[in-house]
C-alpha positions as CSV (number, residue, x, y, z in Angstrom):
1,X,127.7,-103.8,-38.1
2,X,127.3,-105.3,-41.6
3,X,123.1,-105.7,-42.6
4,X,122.0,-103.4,-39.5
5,X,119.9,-100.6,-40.7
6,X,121.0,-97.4,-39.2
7,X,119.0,-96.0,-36.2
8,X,117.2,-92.8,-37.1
9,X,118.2,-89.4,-35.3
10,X,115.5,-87.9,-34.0
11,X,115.0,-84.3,-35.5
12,X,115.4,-81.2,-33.5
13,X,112.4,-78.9,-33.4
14,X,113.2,-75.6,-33.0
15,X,111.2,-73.0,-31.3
16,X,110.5,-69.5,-31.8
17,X,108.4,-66.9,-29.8
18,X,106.8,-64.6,-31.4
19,X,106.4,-61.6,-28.5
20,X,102.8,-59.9,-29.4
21,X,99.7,-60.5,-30.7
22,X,99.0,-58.0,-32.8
23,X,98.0,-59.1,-36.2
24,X,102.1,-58.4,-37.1
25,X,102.8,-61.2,-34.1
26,X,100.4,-63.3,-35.8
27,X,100.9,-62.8,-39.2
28,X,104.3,-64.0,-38.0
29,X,103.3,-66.7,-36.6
30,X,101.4,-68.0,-39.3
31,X,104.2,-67.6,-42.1
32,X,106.7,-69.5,-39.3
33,X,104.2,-72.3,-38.5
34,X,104.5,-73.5,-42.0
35,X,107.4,-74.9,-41.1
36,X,110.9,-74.5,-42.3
37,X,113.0,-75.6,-45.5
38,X,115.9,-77.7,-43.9
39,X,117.9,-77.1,-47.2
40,X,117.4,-80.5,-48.5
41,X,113.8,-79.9,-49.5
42,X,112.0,-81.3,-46.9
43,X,109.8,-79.4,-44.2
44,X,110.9,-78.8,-40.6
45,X,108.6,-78.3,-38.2
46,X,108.7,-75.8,-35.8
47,X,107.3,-75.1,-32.0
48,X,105.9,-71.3,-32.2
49,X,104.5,-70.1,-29.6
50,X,102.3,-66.5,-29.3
51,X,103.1,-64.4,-26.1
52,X,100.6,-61.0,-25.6
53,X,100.4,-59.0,-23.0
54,X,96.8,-57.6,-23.1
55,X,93.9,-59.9,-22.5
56,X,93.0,-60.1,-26.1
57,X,94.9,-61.0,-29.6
58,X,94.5,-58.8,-32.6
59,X,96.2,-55.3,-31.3
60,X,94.2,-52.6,-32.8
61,X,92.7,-54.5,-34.6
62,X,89.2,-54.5,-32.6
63,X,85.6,-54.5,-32.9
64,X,82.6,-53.8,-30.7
65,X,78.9,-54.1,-30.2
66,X,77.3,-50.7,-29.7
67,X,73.7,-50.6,-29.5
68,X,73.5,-54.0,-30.8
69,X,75.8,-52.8,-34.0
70,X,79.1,-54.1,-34.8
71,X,81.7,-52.0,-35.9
72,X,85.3,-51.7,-35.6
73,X,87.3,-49.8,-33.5
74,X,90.7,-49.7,-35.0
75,X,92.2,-49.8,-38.6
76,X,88.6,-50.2,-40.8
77,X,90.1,-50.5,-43.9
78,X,93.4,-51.6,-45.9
79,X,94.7,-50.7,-49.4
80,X,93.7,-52.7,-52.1
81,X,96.0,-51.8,-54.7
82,X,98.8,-53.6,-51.9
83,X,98.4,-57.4,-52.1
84,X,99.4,-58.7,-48.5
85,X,96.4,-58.0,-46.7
86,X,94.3,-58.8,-49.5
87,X,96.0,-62.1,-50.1
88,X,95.6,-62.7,-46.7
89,X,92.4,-62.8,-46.3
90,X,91.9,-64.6,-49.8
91,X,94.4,-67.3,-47.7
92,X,92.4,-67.5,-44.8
93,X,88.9,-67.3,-46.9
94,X,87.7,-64.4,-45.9
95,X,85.4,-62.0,-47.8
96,X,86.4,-58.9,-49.3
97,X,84.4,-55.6,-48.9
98,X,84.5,-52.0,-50.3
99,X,83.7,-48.9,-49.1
100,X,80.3,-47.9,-50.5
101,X,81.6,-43.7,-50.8
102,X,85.4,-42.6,-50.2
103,X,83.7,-38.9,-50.4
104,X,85.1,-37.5,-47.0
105,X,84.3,-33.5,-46.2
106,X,86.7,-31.0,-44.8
107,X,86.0,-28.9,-42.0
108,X,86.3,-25.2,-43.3
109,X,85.3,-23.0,-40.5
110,X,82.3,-21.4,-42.7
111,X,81.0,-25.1,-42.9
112,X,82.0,-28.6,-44.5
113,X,83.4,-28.4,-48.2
114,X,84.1,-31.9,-50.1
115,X,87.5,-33.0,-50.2
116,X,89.0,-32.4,-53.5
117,X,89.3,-35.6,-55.8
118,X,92.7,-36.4,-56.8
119,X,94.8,-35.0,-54.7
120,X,98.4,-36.9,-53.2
121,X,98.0,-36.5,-49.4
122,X,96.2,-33.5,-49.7
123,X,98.3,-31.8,-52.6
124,X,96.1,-30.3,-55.3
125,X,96.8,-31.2,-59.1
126,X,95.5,-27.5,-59.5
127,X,94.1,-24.3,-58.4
128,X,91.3,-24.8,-59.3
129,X,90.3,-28.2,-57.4
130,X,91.2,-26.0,-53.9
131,X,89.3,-22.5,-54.9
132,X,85.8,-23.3,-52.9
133,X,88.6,-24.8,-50.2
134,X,91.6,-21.6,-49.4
135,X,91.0,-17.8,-49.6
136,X,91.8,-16.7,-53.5
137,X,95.2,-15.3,-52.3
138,X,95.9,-19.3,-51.4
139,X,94.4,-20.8,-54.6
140,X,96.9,-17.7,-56.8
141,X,99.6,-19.4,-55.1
142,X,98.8,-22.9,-55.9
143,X,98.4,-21.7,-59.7
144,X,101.6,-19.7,-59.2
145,X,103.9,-23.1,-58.5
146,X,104.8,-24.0,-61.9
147,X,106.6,-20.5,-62.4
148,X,108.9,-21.7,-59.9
149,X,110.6,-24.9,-60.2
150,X,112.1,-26.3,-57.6
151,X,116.1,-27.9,-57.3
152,X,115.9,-31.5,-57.2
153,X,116.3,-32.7,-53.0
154,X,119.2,-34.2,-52.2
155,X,117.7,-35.4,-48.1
156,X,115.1,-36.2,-47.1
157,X,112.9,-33.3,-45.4
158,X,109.3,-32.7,-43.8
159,X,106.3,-33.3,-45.6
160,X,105.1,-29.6,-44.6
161,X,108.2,-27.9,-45.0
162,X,108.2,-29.4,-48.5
163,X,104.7,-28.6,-49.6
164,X,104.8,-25.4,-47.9
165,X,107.7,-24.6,-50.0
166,X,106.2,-25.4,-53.3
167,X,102.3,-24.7,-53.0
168,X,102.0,-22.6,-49.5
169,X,100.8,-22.9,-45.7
170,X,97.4,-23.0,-46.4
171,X,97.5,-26.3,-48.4
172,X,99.5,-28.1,-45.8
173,X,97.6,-26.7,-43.0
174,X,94.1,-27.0,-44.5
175,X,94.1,-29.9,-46.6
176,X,97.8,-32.2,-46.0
177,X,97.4,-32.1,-41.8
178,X,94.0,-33.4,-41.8
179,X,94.7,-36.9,-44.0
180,X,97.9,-36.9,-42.6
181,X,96.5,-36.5,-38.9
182,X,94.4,-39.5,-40.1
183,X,96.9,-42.0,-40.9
184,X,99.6,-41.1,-38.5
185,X,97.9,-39.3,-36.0
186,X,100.9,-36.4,-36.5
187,X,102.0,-33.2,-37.4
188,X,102.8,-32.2,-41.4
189,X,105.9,-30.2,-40.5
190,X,107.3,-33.3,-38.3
191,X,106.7,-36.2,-40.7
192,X,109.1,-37.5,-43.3
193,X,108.1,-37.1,-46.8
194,X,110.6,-39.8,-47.7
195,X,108.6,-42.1,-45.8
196,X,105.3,-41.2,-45.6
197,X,104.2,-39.5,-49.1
198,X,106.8,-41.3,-51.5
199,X,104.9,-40.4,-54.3
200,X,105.7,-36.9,-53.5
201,X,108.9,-37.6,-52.6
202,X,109.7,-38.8,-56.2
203,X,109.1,-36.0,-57.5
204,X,111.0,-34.0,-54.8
205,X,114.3,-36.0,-55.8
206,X,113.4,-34.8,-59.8
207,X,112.9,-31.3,-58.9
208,X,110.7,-29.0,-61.4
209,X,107.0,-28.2,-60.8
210,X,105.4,-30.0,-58.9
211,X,101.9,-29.5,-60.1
212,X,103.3,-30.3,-63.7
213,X,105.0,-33.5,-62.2
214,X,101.7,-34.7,-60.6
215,X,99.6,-33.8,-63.6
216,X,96.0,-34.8,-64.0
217,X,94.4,-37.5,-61.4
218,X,94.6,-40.5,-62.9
219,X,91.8,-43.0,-64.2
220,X,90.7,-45.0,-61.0
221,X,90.4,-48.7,-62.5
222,X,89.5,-50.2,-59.2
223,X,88.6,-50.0,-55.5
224,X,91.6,-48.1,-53.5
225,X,90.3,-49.7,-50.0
226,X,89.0,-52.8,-49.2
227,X,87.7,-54.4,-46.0
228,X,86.0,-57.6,-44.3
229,X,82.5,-58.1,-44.0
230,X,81.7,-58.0,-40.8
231,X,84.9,-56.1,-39.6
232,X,88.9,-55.9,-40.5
233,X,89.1,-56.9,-36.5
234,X,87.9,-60.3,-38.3
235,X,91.3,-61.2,-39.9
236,X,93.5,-61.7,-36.6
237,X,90.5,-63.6,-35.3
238,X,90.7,-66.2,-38.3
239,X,94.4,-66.1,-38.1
240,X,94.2,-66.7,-34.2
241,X,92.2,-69.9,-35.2
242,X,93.9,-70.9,-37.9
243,X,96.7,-70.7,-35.5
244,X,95.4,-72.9,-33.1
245,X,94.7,-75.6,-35.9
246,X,98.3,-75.8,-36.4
247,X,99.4,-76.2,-32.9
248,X,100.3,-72.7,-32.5
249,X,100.6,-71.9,-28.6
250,X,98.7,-68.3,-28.1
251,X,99.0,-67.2,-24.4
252,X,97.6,-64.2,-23.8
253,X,98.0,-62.0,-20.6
254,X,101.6,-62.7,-21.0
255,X,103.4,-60.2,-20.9
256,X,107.4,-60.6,-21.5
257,X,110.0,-58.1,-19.7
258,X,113.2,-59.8,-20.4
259,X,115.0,-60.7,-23.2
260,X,118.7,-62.3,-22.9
261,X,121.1,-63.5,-25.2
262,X,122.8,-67.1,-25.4
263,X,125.4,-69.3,-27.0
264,X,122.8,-70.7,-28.9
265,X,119.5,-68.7,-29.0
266,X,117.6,-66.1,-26.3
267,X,115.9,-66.7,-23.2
268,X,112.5,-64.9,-22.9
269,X,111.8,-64.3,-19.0
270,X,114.1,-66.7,-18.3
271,X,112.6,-69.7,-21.0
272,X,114.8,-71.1,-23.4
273,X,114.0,-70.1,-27.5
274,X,116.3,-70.7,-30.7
275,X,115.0,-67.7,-32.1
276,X,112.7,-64.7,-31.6
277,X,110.3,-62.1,-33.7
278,X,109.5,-58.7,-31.8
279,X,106.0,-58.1,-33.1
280,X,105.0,-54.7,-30.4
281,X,105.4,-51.1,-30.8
282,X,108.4,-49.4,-30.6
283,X,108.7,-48.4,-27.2
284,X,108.1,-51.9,-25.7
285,X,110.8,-53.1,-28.2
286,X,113.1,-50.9,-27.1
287,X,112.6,-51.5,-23.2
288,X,113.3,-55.3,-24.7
289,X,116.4,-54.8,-26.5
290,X,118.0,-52.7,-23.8
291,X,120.6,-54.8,-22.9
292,X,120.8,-57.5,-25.3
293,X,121.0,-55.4,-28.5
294,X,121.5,-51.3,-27.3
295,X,121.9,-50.0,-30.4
296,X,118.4,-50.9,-31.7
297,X,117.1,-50.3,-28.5
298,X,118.1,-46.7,-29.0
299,X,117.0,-46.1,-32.4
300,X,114.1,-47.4,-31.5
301,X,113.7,-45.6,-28.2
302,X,114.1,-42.5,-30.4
303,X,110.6,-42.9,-32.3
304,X,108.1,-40.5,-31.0
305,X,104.6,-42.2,-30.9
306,X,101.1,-40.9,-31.2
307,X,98.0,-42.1,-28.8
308,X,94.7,-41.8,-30.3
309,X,91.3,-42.0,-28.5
310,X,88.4,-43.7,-30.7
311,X,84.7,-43.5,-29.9
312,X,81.9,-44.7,-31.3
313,X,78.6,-43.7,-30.7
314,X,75.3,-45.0,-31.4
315,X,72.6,-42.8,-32.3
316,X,69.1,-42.8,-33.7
317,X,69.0,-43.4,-37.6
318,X,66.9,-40.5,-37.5
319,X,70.0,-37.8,-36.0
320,X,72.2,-39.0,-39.4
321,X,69.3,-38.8,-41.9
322,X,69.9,-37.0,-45.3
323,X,73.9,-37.0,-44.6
324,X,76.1,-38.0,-47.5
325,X,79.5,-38.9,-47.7
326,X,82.1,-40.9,-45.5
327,X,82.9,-39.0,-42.9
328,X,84.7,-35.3,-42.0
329,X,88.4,-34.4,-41.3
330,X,88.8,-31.6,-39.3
331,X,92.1,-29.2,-40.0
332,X,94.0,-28.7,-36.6
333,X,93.4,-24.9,-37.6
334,X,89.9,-25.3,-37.6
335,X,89.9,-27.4,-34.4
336,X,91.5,-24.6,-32.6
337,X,89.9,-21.9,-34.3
338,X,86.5,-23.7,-32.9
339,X,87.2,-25.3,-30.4
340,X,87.0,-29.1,-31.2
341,X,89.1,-32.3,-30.1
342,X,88.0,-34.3,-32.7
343,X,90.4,-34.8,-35.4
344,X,87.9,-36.9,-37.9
345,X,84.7,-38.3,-37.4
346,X,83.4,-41.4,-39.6
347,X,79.6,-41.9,-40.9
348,X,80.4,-45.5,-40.2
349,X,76.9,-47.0,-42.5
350,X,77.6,-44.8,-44.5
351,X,80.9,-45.3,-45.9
352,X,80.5,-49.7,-45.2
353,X,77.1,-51.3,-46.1
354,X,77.9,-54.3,-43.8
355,X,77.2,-51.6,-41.0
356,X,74.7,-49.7,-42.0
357,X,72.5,-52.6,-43.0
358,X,72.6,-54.0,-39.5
359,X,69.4,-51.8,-38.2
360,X,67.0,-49.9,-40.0
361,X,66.6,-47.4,-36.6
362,X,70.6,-47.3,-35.2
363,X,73.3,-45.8,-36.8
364,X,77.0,-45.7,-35.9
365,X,79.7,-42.7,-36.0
366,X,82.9,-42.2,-35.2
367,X,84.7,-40.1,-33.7
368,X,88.5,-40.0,-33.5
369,X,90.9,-37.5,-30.8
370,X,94.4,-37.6,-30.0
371,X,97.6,-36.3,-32.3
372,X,101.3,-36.7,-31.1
373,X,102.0,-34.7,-28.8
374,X,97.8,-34.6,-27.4
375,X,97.3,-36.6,-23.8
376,X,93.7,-34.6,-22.6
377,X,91.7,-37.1,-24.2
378,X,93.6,-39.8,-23.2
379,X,94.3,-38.9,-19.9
380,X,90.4,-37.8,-19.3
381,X,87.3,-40.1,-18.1
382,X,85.3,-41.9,-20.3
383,X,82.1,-39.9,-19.4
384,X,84.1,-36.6,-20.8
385,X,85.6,-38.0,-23.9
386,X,81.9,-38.8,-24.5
387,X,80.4,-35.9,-24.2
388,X,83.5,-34.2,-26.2
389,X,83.1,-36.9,-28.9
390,X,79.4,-36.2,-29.6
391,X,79.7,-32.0,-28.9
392,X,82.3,-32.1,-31.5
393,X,80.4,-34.4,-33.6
394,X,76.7,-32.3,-33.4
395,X,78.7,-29.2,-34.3
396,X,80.3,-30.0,-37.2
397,X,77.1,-31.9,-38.4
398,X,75.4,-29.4,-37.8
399,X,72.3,-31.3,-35.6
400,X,71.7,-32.4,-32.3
401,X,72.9,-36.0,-31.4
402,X,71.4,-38.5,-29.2
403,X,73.6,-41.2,-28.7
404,X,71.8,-44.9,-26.6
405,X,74.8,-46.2,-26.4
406,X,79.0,-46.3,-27.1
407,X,82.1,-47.9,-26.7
408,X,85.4,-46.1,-25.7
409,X,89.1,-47.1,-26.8
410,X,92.4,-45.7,-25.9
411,X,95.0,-46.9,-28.3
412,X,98.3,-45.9,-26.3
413,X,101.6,-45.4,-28.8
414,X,99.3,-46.7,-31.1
415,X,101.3,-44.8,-34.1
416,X,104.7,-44.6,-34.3
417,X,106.1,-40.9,-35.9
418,X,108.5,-41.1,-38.9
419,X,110.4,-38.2,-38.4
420,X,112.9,-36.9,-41.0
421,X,115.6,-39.5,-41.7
422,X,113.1,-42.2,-40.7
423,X,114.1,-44.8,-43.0
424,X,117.8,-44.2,-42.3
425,X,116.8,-44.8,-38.7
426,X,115.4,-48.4,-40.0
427,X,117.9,-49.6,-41.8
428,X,120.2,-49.1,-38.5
429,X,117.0,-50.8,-36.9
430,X,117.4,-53.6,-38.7
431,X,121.3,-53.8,-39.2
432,X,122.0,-54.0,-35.3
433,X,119.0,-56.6,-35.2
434,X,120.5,-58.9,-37.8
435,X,123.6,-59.1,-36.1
436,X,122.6,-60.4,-32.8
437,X,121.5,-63.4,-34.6
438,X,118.1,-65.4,-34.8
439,X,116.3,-62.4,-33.8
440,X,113.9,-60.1,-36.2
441,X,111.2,-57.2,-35.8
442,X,108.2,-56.4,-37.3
443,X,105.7,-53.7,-36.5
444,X,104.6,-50.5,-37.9
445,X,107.8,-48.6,-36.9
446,X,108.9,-50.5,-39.9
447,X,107.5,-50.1,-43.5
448,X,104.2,-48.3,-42.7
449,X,101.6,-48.2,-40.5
450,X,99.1,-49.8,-42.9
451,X,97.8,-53.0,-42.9
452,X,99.5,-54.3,-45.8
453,X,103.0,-53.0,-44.9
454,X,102.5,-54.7,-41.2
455,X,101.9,-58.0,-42.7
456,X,104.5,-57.3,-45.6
457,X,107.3,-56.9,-42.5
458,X,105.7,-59.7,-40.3
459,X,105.8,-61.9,-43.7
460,X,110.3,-60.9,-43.6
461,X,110.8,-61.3,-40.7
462,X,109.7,-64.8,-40.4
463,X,111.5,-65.4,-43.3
464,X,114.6,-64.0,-41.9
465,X,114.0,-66.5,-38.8
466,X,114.0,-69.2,-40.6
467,X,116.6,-69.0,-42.9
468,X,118.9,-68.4,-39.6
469,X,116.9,-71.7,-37.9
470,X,118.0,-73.3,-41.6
471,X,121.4,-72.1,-41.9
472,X,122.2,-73.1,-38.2
């Protein structure tokens, strides 16, 4: 009727679960829980809620007391030259950290030799960098490469295939498995180099020398890492509150086994949602998808995963005295050769001053077992991964250890493996996701198993949430 003012609608507030808690889930979260652009520029709330099936929130993302020390006991570290996780903690206020040395040894078998400077996942810019490193008939071959250019690759191919190819076994199985055994836990000869060592990659798809195409290191104009004060297991705790501020719902201990389709959004153990984010590794993805979207679920049931075992072991300051550097990788060469399960160890106050200025009469190691493929340590007690851990340690130290205390953590399918064709297996990842409608995935299976790349793919797929929640 004429001169009555119209009765305001009341607005719909959609709601999206966010299954896992894993600083993907709430990274997530966070960029959803900002709300959404309803296309006439004004913000739409929306009702997230958190669900994680492990008692605690942050995924491997964890940190411990050991003898009254603090350290953490997953990822320490994130690149610094990548600007999610360092805007993220600039967001949240957090205060950055670098690692006081980068200076990691090798494990040789005739002792521990510094890690060459400069090199791309273990690839040498020259002989010479690798001579104290490989027998001389392994360093002539490494100065032999540029005599033999290489056709430009057409497909993608393994990273030790590749190197093998161009600069011999000995650099891939001395020098690539060991960093690459510390960032995905895997094997050289069954990774992608598409996916995992771009940089070399590039130059795979120019062809040529390899060594020429690398050429000299370059300057270093900054910090390559960065971490938190106090811990990188600190960021999904100030997320987590930050979270909780904005009338996030986190639930933890809540774990989710069903995932259905509707006419209008999914129901998540039987509860109604308008839209979804998979934030959990791939396997528990794929057990998810099964029905409602089996051709993810497949690719995704496809990706191999690695377990890892991480201890950390408190020992008089006095049994670490006098030793410099960051920590040693240990060739899976050398581990067999000598008998070790440790893959790397880390001089924890050495490499962060935030740990190693907590006592004046503790210090803290490291010690990481498990590649893909590896259950013993996994699969053993805690009072023999300890002894293993600190055997292993003491020998390639060289000294006795006497560790007071430790802490024990079995990350299980903690890494996923990017096999050959990897980011062909993505894009059909994220193809059959897209089409089942207000549903996306995030995770390391993704873009990279590094912080930044985790919060990178949490960041889209939020976004990609919301612009279905808008469009709808």
């Amino acid at each position: 009727m004429a001169g009555m003012t119209p009765r305001a609608v009341p607005r719909v507030v959609p709601r999206v679960v966010v299954v896992g808690g894993g600083l993907s889930g709430l990274v997530a979260a966070w960029e959803l829980s900002g709300g959404l652009d309803d296309g006439h520029g004004l913000d739409v709330a929306v009702d997230v809620e958190v669900l994680e099936a492990s008692p605690v929130l942050g995924g491997v993302l964890q940190r411990a007391d050991v003898g009254g020390l603090t350290v953490d006991l997953g990822a320490e570290s994130m690149l610094a030259r990548r600007p999610e996780g360092t805007d993220l903690a600039g967001e949240l206020g957090l205060d950055l950290v670098h690692p006081a040395t980068t200076r990691a040894a090798v494990a040789t078998g005739t002792g521990l030799r510094p890690l060459p400077a400069g090199t791309v996942m273990g690839v040498p810019r020259s002989a010479e960098s690798v001579r104290d490193l490989l027998p001389a008939a392994d360093a002539d071959r490494v100065a032999a490469e540029p005599e033999h250019p290489a056709e430009p690759l057409a497909h993608d191919v393994s990273v030790g295939d590749y190197v093998a190819d161009r600069v011999g076994d000995a650099v891939v199985d001395r020098l690539v498995e060991p960093l690459l055994g510390g960032v995905y836990a895997g094997h050289a000869r069954r990774l992608s180099l598409q996916a995992t060592v771009p940089a070399l990659w590039a130059h795979a798809r120019r062809g040529g020398s390899l060594l020429r195409g690398l050429g000299p290191a370059p300057q270093v104009t900054g910090p390559v890492f960065a971490g938190l004060d106090g811990g990188l297991a600190r960021l999904p705790l100030a997320l987590a509150d930050r979270l909780r501020a904005r009338g996030v719902t986190l639930r933890t201990g809540t774990g989710v086994t069903r995932l259905e389709r509707t006419p209008t959004g999914w129901l998540v153990d039987g509860r109604p949602a308008d839209a979804v984010v998979l934030a959990v590794p791939a396997p528990a993805a794929a057990r998810l998808l099964g029905t409602a979207v089996p051709a993810a679920a497949a690719e995704l049931g496809a990706v191999e995963t690695a377990s890892m075992v991480i201890t950390a072991l408190a020992v008089p300051a006095a049994d670490l005295v006098g030793l410099q550097g960051s920590g040693v990788l240990v060739p899976p060469v050398i581990a067999a050769a000598e008998g070790l399960r440790a893959k790397a160890l880390t001089l924890s106050g050495n490499k962060w001053d935030w740990v190693g200025h907590q006592s004046p009469d503790l210090a803290v190691l490291r010690v990481s077992l498990g590649r893909a493929g590896e259950t013993e340590a996994l699969e053993a007690d805690d009072a023999d991964v300890l002894r293993w851990a600190a055997a292993d340690a003491g020998q390639l130290l060289g000294r006795d250890l006497h560790p007071v205390d430790h802490a024990v953590v079995r990350w299980v399918d903690g890494l996923p493996q990017y096999a050959v064709g990897h980011l062909d297996r993505v894009a059909r990842i994220r193809s059959a996701v897209a089409a089942a409608g207000h549903l996306a995935l995030c995770g390391s299976v993704l873009d990279g198993v590094g912080v930044p790349a985790c919060i990178g793919a949490a960041r889209r797929a939020a976004r990609e949430v919301a612009a279905g929640l808008a469009g709808r």
